[in-house]
DSSP file (Angstrom, degrees, kcal/mol; ACC not computed):
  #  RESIDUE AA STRUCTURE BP1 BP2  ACC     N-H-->O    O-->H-N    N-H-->O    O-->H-N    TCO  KAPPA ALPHA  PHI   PSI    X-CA   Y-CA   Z-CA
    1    1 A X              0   0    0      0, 0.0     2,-0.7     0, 0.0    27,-0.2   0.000 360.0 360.0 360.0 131.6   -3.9   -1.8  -14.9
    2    2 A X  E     -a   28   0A   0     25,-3.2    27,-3.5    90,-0.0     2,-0.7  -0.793 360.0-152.5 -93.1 108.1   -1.1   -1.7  -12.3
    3    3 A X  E     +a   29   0A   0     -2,-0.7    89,-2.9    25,-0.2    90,-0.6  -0.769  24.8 177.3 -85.1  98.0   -2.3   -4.1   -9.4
    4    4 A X  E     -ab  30  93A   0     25,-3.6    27,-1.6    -2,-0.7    28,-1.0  -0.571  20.6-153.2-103.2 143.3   -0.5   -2.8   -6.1
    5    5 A X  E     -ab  32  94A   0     88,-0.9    90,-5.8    -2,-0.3     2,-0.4  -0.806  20.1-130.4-111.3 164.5   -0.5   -3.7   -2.2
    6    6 A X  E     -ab  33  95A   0     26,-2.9    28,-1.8    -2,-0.4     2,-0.3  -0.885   8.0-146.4-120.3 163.7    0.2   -1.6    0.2
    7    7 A X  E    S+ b   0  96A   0     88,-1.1    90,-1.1    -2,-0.4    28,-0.1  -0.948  77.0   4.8-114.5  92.2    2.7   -2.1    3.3
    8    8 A X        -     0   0    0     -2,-0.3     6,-0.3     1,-0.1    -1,-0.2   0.857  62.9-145.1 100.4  77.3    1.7   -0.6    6.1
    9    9 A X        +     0   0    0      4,-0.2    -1,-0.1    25,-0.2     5,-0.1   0.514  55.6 119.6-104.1  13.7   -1.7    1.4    6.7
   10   10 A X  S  > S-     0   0    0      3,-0.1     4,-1.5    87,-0.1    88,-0.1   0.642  89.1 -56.1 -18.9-166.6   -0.9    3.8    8.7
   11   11 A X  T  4 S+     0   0    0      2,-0.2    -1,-0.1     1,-0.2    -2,-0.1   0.715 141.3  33.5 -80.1 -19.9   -1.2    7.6    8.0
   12   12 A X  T >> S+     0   0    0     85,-0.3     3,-3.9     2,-0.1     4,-3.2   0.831 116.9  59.0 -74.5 -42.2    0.9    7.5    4.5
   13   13 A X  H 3> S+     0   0    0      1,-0.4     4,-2.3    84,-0.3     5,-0.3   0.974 112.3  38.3 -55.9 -49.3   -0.5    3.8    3.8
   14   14 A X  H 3< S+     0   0    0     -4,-1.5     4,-0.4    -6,-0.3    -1,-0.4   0.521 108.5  58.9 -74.5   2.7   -4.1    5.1    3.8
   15   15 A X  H <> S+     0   0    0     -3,-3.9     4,-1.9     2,-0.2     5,-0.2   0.631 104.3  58.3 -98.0 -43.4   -3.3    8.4    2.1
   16   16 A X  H  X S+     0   0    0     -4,-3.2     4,-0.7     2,-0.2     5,-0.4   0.767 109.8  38.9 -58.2 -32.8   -2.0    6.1   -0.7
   17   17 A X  H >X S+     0   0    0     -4,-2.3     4,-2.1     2,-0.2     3,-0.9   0.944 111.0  63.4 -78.5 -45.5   -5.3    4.3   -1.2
   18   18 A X  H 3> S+     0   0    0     -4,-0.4     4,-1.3    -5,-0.3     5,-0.3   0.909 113.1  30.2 -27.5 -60.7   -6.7    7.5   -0.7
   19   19 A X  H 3X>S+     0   0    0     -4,-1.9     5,-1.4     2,-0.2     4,-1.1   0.826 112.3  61.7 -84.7 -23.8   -5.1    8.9   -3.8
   20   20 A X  I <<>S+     0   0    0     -3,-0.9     5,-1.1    -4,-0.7    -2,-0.2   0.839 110.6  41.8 -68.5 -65.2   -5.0    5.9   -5.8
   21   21 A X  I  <5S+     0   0    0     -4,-2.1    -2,-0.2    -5,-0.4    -1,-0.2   0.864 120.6  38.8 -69.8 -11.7   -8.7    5.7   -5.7
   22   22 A X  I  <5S+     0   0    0     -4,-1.3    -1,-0.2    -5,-0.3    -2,-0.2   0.508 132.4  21.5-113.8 -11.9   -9.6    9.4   -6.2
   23   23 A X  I  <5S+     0   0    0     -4,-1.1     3,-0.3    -5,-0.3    -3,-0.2   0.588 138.6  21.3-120.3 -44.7   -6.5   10.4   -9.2
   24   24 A X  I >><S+     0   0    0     -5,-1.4     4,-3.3     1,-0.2     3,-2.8   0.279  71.3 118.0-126.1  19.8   -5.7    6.9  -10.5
   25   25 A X  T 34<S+     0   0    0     -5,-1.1    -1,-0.2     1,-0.3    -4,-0.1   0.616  81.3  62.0 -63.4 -13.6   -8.4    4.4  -10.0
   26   26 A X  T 34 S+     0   0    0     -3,-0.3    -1,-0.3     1,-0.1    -2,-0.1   0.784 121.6  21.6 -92.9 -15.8   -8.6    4.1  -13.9
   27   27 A X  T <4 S+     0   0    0     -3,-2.8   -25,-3.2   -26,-0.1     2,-0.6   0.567 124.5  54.7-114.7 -23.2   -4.4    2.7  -14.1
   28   28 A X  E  <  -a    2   0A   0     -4,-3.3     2,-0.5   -27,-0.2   -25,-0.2  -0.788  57.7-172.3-131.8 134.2   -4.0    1.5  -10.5
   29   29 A X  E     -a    3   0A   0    -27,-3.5   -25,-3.6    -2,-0.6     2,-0.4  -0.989  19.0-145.2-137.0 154.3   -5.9   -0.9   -8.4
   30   30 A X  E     +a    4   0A   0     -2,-0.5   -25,-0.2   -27,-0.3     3,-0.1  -0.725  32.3 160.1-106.6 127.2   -5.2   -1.4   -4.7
   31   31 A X  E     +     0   0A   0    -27,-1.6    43,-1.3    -2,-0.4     2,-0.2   0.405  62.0  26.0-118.5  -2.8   -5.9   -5.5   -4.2
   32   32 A X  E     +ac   5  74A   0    -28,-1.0   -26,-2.9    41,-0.2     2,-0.4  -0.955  51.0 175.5-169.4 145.5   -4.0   -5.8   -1.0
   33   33 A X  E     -ac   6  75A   0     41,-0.6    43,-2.9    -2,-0.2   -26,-0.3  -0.986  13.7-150.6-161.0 139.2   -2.7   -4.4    1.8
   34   34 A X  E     + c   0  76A   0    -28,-1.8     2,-0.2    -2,-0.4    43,-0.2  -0.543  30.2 143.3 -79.7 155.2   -0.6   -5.6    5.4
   35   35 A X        -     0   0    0     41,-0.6     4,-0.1    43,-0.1    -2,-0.0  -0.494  44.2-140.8-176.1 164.6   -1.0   -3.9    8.5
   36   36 A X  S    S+     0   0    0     -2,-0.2     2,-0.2     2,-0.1    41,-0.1   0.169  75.8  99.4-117.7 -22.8   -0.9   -5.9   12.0
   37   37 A X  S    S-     0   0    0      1,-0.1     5,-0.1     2,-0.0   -28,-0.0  -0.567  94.2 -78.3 -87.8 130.9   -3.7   -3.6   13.4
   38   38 A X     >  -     0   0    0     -2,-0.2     4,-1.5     1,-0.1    -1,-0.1  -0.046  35.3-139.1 -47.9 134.1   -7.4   -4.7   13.5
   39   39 A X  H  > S+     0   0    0      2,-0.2     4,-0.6     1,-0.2    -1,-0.1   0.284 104.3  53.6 -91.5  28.5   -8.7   -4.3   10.0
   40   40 A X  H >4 S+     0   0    0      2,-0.1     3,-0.6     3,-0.1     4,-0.4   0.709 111.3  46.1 -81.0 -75.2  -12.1   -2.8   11.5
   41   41 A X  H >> S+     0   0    0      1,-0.3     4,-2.1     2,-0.2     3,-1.6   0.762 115.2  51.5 -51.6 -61.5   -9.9   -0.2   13.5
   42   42 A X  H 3< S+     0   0    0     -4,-1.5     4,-0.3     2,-0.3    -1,-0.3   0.683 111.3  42.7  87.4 -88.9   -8.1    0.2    9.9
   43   43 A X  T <X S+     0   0    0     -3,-0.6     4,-0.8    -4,-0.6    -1,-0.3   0.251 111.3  57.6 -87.9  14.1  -11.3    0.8    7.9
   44   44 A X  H <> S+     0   0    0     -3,-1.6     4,-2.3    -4,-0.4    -2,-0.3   0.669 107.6  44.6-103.7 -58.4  -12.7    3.2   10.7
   45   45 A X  H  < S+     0   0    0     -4,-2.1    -2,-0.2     2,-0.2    -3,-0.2   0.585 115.8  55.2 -62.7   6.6   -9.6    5.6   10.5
   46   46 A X  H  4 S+     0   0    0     -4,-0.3    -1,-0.2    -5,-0.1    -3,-0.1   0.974 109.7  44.1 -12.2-101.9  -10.1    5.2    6.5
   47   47 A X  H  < S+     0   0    0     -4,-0.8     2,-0.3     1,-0.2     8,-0.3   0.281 123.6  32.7  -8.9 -47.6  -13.3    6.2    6.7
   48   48 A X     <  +     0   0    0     -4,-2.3     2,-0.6     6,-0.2     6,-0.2  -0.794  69.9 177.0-140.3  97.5  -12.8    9.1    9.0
   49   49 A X  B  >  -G   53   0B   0      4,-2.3     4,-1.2    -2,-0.3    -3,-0.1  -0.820  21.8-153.7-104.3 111.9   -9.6   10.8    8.8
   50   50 A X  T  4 S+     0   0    0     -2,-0.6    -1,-0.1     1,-0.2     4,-0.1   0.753  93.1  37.5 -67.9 -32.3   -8.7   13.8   10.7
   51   51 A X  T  4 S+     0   0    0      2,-0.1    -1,-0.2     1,-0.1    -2,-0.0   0.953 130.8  27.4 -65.4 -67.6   -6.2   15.6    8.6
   52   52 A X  T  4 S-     0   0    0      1,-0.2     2,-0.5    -4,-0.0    -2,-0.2   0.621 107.0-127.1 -73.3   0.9   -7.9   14.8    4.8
   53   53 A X  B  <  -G   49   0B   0     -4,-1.2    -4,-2.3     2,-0.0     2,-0.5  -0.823  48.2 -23.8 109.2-155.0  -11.5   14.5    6.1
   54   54 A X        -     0   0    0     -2,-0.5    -6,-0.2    -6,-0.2    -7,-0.1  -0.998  69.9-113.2-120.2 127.2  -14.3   11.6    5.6
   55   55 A X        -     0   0    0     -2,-0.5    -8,-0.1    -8,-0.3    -2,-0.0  -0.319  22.5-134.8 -58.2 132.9  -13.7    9.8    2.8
   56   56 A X  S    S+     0   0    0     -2,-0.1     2,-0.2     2,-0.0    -1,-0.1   0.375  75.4  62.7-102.1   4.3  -16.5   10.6    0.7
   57   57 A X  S    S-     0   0    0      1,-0.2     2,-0.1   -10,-0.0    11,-0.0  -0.439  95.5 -57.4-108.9-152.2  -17.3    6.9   -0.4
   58   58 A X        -     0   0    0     -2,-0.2    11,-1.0     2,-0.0     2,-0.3  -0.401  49.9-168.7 -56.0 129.0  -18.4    3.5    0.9
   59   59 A X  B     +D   68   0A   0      9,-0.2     2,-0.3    -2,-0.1     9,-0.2  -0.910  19.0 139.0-107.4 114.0  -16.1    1.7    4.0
   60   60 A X        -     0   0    0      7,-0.8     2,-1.0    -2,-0.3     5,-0.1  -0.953  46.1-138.8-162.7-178.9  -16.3   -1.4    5.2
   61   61 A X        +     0   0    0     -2,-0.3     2,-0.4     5,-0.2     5,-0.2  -0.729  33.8 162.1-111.1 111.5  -14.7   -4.6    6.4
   62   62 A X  S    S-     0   0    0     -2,-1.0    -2,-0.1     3,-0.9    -1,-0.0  -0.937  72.0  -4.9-153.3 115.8  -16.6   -8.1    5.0
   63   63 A X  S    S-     0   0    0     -2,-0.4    -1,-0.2     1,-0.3     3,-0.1   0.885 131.0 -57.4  61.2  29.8  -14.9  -11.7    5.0
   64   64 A X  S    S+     0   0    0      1,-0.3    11,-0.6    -3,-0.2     2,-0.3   0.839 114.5 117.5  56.4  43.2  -11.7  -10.1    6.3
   65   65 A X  E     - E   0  74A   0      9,-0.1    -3,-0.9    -5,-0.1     2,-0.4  -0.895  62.6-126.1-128.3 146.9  -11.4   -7.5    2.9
   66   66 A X  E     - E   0  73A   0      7,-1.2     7,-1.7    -2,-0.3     2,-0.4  -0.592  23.3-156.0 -77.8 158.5  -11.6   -4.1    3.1
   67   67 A X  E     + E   0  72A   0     -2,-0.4    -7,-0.8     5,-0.2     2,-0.4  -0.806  19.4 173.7-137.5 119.7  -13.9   -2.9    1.2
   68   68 A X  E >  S-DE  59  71A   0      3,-1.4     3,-2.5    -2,-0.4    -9,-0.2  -0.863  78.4 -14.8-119.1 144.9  -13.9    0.7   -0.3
   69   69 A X  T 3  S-     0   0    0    -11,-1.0    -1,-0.2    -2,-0.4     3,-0.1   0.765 127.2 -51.6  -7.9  73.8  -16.7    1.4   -2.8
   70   70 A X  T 3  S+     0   0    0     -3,-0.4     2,-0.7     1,-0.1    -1,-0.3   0.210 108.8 124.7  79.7 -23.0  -17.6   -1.9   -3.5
   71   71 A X  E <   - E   0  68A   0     -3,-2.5    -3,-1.4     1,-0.1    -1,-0.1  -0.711  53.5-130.6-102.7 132.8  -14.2   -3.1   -4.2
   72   72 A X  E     - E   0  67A   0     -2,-0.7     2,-0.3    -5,-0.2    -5,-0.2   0.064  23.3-179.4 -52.6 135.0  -12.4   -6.0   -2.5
   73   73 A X  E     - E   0  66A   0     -7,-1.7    -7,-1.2   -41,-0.0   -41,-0.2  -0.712  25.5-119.1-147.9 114.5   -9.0   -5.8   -1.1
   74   74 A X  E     -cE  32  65A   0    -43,-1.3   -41,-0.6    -2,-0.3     2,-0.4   0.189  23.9-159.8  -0.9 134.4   -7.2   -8.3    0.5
   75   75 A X  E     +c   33   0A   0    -11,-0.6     2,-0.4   -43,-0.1   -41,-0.2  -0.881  15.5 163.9-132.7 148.4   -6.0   -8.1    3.9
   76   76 A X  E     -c   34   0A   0    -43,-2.9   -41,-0.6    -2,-0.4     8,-0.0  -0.892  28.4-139.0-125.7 167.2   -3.5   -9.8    5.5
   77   77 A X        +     0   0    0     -2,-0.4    -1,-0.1   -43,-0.2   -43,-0.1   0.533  40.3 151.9 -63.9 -24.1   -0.9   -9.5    9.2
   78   78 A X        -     0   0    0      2,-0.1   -43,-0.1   -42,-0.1    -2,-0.0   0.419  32.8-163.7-106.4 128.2    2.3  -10.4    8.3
   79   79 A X  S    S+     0   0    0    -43,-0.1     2,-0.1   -45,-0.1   -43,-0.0   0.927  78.3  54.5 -66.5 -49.9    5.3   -8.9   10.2
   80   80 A X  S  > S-     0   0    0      1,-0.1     4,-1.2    30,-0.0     3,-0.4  -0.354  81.4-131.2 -99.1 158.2    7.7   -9.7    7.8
   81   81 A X  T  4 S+     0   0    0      1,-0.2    32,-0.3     2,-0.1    -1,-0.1   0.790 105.1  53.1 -73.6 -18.7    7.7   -8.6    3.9
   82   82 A X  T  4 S+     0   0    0      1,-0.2    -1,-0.2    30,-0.1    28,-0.1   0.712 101.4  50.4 -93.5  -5.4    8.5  -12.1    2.9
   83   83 A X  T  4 S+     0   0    0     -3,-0.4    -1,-0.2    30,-0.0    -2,-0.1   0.885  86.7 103.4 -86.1 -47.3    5.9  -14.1    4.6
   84   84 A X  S  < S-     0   0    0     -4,-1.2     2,-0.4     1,-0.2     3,-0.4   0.002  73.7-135.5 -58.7 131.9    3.1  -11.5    3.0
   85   85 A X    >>  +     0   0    0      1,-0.2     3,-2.1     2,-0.1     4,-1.0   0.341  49.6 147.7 -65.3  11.0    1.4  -13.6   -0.2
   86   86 A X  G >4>S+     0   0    0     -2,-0.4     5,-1.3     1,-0.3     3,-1.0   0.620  75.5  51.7 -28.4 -49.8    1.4  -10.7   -2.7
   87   87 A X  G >45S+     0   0    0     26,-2.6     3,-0.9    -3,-0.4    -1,-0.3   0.684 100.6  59.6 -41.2 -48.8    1.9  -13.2   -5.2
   88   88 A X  G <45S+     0   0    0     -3,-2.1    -1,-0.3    25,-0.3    -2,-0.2   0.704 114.5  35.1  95.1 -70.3   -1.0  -15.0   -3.9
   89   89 A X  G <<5S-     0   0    0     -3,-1.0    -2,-0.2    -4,-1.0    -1,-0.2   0.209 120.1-100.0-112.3  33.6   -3.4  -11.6   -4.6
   90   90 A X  T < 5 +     0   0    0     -3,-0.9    -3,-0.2    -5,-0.3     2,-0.2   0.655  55.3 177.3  76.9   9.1   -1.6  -10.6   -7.9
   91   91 A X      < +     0   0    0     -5,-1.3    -1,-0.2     1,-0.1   -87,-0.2  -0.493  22.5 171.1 -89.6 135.5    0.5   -8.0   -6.8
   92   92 A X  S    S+     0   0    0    -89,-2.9    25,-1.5     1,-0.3     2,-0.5   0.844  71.9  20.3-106.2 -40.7    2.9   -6.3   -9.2
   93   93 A X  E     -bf   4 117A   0    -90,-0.6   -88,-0.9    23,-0.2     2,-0.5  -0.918  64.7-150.0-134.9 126.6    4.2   -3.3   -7.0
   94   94 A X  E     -bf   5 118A   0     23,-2.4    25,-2.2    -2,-0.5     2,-1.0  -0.578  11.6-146.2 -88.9 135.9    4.2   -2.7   -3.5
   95   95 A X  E     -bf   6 119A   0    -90,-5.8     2,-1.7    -2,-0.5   -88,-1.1  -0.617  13.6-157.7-101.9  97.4    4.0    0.6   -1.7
   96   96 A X  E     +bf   7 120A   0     23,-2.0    25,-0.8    -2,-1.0     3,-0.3  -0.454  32.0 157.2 -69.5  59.9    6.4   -0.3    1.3
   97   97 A X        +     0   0    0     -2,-1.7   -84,-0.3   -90,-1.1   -85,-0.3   0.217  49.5  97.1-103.0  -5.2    4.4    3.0    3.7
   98   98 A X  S    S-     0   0    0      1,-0.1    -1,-0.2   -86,-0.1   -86,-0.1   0.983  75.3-153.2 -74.7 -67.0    5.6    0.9    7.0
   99   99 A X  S    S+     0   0    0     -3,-0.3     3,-0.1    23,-0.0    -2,-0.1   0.607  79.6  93.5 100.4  43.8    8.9    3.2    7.5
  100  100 A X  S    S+     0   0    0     -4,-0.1     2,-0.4     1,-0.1     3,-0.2   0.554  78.1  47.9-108.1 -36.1   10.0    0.1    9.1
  101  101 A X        +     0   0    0      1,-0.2     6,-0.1    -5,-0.1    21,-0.1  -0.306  63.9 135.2-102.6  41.6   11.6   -1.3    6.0
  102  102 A X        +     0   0    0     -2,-0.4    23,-4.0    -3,-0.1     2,-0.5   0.477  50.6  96.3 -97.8   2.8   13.9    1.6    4.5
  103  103 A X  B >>>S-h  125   0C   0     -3,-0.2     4,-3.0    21,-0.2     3,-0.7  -0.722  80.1-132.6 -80.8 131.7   16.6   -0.5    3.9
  104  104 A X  H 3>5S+     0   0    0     21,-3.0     4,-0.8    -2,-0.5    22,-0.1   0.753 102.8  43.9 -60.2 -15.3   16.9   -1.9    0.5
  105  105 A X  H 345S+     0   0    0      2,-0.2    -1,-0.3     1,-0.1     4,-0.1   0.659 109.5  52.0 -96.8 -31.9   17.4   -5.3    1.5
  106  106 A X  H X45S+     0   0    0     -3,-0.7     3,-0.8     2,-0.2    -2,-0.2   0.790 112.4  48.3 -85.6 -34.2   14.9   -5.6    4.1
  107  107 A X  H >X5S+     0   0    0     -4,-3.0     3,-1.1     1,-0.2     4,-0.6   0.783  93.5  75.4 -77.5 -18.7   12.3   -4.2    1.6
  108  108 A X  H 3X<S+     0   0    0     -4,-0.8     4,-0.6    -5,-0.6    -1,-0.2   0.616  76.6  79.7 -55.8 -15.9   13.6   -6.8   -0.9
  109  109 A X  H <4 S+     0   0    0     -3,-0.8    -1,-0.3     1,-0.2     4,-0.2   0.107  84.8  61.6 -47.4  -2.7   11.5   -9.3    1.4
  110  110 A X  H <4>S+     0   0    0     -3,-1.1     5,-0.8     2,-0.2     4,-0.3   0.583  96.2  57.2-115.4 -46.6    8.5   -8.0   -0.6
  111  111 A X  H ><5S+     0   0    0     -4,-0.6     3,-1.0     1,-0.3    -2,-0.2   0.895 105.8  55.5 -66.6 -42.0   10.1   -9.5   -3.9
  112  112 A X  T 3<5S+     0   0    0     -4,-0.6    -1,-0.3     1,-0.2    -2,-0.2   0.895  98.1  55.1 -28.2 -70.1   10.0  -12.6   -2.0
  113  113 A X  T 3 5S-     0   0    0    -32,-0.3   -26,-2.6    -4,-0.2   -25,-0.3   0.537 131.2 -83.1 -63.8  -5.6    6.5  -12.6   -1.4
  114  114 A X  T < 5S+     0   0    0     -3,-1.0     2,-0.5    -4,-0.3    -3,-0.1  -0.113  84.8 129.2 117.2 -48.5    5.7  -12.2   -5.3
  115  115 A X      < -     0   0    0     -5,-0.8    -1,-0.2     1,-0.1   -23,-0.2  -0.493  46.8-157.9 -66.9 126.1    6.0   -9.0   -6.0
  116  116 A X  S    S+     0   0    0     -2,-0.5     2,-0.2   -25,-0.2   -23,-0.2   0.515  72.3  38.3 -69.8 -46.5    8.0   -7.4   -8.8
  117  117 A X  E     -f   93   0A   0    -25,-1.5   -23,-2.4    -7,-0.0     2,-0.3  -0.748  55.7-156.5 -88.1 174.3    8.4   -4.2   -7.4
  118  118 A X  E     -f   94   0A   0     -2,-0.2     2,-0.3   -25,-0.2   -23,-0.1  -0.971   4.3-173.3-156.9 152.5    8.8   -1.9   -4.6
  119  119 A X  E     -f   95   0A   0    -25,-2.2   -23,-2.0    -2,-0.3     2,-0.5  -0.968   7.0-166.5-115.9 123.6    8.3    1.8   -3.2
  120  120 A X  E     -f   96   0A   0     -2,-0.3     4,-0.2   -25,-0.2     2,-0.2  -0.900   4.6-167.1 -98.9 115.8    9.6    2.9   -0.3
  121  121 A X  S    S+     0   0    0    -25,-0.8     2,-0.3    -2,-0.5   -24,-0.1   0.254  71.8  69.6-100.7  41.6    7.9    6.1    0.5
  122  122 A X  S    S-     0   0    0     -2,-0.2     2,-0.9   -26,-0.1    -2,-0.1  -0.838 105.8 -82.0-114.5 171.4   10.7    7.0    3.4
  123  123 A X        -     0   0    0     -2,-0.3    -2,-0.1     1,-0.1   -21,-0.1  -0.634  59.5-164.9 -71.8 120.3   14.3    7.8    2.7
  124  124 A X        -     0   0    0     -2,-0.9     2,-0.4    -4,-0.2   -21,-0.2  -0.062  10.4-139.2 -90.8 172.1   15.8    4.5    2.2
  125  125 A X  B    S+h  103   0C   0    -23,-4.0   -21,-3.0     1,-0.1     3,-0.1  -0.963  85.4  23.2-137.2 159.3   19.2    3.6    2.2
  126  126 A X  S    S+     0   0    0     -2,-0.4    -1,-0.1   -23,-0.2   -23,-0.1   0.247  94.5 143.7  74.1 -15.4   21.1    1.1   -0.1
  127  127 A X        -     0   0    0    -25,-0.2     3,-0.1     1,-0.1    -1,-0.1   0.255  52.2-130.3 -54.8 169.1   17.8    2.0   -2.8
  128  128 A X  S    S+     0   0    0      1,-0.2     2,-0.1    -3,-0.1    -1,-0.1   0.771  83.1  13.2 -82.9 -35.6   18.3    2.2   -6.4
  129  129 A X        -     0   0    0      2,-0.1     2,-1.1    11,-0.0    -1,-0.2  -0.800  61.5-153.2-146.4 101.0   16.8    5.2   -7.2
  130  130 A X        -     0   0    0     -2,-0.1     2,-0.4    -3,-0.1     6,-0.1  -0.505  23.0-176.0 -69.4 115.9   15.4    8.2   -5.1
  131  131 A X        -     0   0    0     -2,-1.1     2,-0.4     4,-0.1     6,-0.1  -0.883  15.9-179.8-112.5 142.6   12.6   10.1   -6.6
  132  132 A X    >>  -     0   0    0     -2,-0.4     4,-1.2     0, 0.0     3,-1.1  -0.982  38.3-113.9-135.8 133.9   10.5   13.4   -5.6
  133  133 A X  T 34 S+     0   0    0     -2,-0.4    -2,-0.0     1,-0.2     0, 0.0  -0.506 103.5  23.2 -68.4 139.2    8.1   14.4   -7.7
  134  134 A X  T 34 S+     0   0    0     -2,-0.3    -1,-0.2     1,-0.1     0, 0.0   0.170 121.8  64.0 100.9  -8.0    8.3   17.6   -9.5
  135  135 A X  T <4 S-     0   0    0     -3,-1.1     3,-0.2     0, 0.0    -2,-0.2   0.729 127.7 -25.9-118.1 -80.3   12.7   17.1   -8.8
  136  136 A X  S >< S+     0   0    0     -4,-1.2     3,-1.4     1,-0.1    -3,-0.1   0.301  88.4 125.3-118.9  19.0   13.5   13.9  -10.9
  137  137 A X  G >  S+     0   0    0     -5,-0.5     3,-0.5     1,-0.3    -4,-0.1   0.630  70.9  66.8 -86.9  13.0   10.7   11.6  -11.3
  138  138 A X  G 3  S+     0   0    0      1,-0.3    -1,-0.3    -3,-0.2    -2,-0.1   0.509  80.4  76.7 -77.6 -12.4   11.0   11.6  -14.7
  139  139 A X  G <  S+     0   0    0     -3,-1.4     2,-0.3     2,-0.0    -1,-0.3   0.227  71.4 111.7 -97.0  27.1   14.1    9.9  -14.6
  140  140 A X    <         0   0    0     -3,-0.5   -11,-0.0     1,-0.1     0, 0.0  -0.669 360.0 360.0 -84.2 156.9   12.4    6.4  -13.8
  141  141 A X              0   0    0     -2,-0.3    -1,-0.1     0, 0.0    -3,-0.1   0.043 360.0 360.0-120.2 360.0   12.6    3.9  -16.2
């Protein structure tokens, strides 16, 4: 089981738990997630999304966790990637969704925080590897 935070909960960041918990909830669990933005406000645009719909489980926000069908997930504020505790809630790879951070070196602030990896899901610059599914992502290691 892959433990991951997300970066960011915007309209990618929440499309990534979105899909994590409906295609991959059996390899990947979500334990933590940043965003600066009330996490009420946060788990209502979850919850009710205008593009994908309403998410068809549980939302809600208890002891400052999200909480998405029963399971807990961290949240923290952090402006910066290095401050945020991933380490702290077990996080092996981050999905960096901010589009704040596309520089490799400014998402390398994540690595900092405890985590091992990182995904930037804008185009970055300075990165190691760019991948699109269906074009090269097989060429990950």
């Amino acid at each position: 089981m892959v433990r991951v935070g997300i970066n960011g909960f915007g309209r990618i960041g929440r499309q990534a738990l979105r899909a994590i918990l409906e295609r991959a909830a059996d390899t990947v669990q979500v334990v933590a997630l940043n965003d600066i933005a009330d996490p009420q406000m946060n788990a209502y645009l979850f919850a009710h999304d205008s593009n994908y719909g309403a998410y068809p489980g549980t939302v809600a926000v208890r002891d400052g966790e999200l909480v998405v069908d029963g399971q807990a997930i961290r949240v923290f504020q952090e402006r910066e990637p290095a401050r945020i505790p991933w380490r702290d809630a077990g996080v092996e790879l981050v999905i960096e969704a901010t589009g704040r951070f596309t520089k490799a070196e400014a998402a390398r602030g994540h690595l900092t925080g405890g985590a091992r990896k990182v995904v930037i899901t804008a185009p970055a610059k300075g990165e190691d590897i760019t991948l699109n599914m269906g074009v090269n992502h097989e060429a990950y290691d």
